[in-house]
C-alpha positions in Angstrom: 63.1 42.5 74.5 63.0 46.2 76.4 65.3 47.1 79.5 64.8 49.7 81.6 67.0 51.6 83.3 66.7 53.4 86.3 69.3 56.4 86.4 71.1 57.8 83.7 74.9 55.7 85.0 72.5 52.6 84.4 72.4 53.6 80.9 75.2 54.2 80.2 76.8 50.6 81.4 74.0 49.3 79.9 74.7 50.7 76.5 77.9 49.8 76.9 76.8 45.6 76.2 75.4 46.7 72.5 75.3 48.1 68.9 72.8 51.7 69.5 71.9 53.6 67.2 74.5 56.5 67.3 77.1 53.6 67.2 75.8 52.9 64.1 77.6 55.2 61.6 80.8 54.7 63.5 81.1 51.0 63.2 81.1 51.8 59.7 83.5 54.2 59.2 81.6 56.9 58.2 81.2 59.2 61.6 83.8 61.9 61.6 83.9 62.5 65.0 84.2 58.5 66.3 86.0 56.0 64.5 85.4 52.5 64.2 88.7 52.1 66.8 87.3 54.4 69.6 84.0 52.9 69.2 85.5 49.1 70.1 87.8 51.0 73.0 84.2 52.7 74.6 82.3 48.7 73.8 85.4 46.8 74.9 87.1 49.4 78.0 84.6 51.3 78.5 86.8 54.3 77.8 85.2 56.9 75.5 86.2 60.6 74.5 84.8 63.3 77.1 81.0 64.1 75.7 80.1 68.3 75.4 78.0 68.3 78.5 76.8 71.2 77.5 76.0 70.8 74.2 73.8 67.4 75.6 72.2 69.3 78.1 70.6 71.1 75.6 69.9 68.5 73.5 68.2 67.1 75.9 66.3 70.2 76.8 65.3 70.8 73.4 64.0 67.7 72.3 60.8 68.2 73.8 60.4 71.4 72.0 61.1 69.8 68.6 59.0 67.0 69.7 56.2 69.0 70.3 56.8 71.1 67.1 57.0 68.1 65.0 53.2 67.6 66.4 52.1 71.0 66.2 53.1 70.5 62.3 52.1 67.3 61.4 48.8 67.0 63.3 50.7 63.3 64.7 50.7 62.4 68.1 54.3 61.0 69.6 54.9 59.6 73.4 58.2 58.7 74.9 59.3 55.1 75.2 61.2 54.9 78.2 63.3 52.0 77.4 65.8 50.3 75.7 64.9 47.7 72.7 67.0 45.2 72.0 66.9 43.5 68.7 64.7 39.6 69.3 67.4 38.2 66.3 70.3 40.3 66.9 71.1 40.5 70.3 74.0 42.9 69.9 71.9 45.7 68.5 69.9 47.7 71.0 67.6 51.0 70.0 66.8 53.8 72.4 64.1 56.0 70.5 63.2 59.5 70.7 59.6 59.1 70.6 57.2 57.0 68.6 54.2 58.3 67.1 51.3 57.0 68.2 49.1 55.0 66.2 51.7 54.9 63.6 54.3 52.3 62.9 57.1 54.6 63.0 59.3 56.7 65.3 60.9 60.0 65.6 64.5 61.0 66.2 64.5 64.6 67.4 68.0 66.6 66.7 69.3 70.1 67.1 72.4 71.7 65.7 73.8 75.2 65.4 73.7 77.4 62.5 76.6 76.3 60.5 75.9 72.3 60.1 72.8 74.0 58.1 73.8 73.2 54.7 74.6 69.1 55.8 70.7 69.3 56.4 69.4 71.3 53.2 68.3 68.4 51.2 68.4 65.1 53.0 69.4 64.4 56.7 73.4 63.7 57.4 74.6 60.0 56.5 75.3 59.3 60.3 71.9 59.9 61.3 70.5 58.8 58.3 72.2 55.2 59.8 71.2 56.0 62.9 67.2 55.4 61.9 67.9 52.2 59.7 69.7 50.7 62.6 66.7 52.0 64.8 64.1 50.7 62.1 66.2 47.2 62.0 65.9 46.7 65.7 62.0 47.5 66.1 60.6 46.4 62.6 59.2 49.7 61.9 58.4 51.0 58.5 59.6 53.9 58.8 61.1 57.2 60.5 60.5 61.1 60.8 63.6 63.1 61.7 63.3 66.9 62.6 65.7 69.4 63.4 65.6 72.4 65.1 69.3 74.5 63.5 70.5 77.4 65.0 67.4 77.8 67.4 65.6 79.6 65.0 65.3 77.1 61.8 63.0 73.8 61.7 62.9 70.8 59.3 61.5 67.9 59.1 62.0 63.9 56.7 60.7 61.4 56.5 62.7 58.0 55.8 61.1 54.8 54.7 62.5 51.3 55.4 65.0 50.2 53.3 65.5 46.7 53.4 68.8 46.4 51.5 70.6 49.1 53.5 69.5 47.6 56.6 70.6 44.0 55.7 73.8 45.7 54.8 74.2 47.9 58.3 73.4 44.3 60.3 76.5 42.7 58.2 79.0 45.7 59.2 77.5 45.8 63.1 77.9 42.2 62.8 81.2 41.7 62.0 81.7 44.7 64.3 80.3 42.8 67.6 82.5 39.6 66.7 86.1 41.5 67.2 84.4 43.2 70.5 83.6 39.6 71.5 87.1 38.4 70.3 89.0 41.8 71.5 90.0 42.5 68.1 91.0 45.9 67.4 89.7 47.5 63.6 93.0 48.9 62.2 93.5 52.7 63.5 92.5 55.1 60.5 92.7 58.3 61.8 94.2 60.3 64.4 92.4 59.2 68.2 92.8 60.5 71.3 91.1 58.0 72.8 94.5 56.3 72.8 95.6 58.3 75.4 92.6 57.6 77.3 93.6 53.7 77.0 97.3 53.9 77.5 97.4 56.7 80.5 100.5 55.8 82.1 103.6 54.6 80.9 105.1 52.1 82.7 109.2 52.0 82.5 109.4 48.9 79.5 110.9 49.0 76.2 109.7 47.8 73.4 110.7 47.2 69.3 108.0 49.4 67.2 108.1 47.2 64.2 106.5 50.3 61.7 110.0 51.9 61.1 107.9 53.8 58.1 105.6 55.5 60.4 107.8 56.8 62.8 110.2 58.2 60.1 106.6 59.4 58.0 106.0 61.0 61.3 109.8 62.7 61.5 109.7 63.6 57.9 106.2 65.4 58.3 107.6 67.5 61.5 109.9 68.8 59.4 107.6 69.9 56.5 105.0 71.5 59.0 108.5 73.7 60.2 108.9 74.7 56.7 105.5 75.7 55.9 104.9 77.2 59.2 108.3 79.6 58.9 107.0 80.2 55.3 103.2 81.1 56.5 104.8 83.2 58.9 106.9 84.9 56.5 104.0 86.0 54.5 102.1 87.2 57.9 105.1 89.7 58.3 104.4 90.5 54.5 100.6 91.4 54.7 101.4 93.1 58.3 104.2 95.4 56.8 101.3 96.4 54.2 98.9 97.0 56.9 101.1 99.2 58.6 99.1 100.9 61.1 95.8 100.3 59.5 93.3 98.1 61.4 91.7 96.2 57.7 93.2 95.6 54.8 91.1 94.5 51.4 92.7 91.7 48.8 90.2 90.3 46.0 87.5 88.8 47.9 89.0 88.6 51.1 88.8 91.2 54.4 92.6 90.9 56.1 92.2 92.5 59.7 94.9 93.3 62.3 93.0 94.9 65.6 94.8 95.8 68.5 93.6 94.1 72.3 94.3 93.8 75.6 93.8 91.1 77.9 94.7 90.1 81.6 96.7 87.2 82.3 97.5 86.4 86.2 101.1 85.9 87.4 101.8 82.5 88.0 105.2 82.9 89.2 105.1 86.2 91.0 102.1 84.6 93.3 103.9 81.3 93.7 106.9 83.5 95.0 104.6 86.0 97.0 102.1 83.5 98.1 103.9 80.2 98.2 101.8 78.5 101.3 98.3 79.9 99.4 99.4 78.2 95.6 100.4 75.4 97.2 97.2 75.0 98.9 95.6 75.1 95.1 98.0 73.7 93.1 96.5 71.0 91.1 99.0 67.7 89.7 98.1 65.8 87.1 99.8 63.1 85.4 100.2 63.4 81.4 102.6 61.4 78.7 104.5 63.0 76.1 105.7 61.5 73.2 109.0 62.5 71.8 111.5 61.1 68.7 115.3 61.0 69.0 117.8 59.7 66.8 120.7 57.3 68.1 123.4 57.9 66.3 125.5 54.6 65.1 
């Protein structure tokens, strides 16, 4: 089945209902940026992290560049497909493709990335997209994929990935049992820190509640107290190298290049223009509502 969409919000709600391909390496554990928690928040809420707009503008821009380099290289042809592909046995998994090359049963993914994720793409392509074009081959029953990267602006590569049938029967059984707690509203256990949670939980709203983890919030207490310590003792050996400096702008150690620079900057006066100008700030003040978590002890 293919859906199209017509504007990019479309797309977005739509993607919402499915497995893609990015989602992939998340429902797996195995994306750094998104865990498996955040992804069921964005599939069951809605409620995702902010995206870097800017870095997907360009993205965007530059796929077509990549695209057409990949041609210029390979002496293969490529066209867009303009719509979503959703899996004819697995209705939960949906693909939306770069391009696929013409004539050839295959497709490409097009990616860029700046200068220092270049050693993650030396020999092989990263695992997440790596998943990203097995999920995309399990969807379209394709035999395989071309990936190529364009790092740093200035550096192209290209793979080429064939089908591999055990990895993608073992992606389906992770998406799988994925899908069933979205459809059940089952959260995956919470392995790393999120911020997502604050997207979900904005406001608090006056209850209390027992927190039945008593080891986690005295974990969390216990590791306050050890960042203290090591931060008073990482500042104590910043006044150290600084006293060693002296008035010197770069100091040498072994390998290392220790530099203390003087600077200026300009900061504006909050609260001299809010006393100055008190009619004019409040006319941009802006109010926002935030939470703040804090840990007291009650003594017995």
């Amino acid at each position: 089945m293919r859906i199209a969409t017509k504007s990019h919000e479309e797309w977005i709600e739509t993607r919402q209902k499915y497995i893609g391909g990015s989602d992939a390496a998340a429902a797996a554990g195995l994306n750094q940026w998104k865990s498996p928690y955040d992804l069921w928040v964005e599939k069951v809420n809605g409620i995702a992290e902010p995206v870097d707009n800017e870095a997907v503008y360009w993205g965007t821009v530059l796929e077509d560049i990549v695209a057409k380099e990949f041609e210029l290289r390979t002496g293969k042809k490529v066209h867009r497909v303009n719509q979503m592909i959703v899996s004819e046995e697995y209705q939960f998994m949906a693909a939306n493709i770069d391009r696929k090359i013409t004539g050839e049963d295959a497709l490409l993914e097009c990616k860029t990335t700046n200068a220092f994720n270049a050693s993650e793409w030396r020999d092989n392509v990263p695992q997440a997209y790596y998943m990203q074009v097995m999920h995309y081959l399990a969807v379209t029953g394709y035999s395989k994929a071309y990936i190529a990267v364009l790092i740093g602006g200035q550096e192209y590569r290209q793979f080429e990935i064939e089908r591999d049938e055990k990895k993608i029967a073992e992606l389906i059984e992770i998406e799988k049992a994925f899908w069933q707690r979205v459809e059940n509203e089952e959260p995956p256990d919470i392995d790393r820190a999120t911020n997502v949670i604050d997207l979900q939980y904005p406001n608090s709203n006056g209850e209390t509640v027992m927190i039945e983890d008593l080891d986690t919030v005295e974990r969390y207490i216990e590791l306050g107290e050890q960042i203290k310590e090591l931060k008073k003792e990482r500042d104590f050996m910043q006044t150290l190298i600084k006293a060693e400096l002296k008035d010197n702008e770069v100091g040498m150690a072994g390998n290392y290049i220790v530099s203390w620079k003087s600077s200026s900057r300009k900061s504006f006066d909050t609260t001299r223009f809010k006393k100055e100008q008190k009619d004019l700030y409040e006319q941009y003040v802006k109010e926002s509502e935030t939470r703040t978590m804090r840990i007291k002890e009650v003594k017995q």
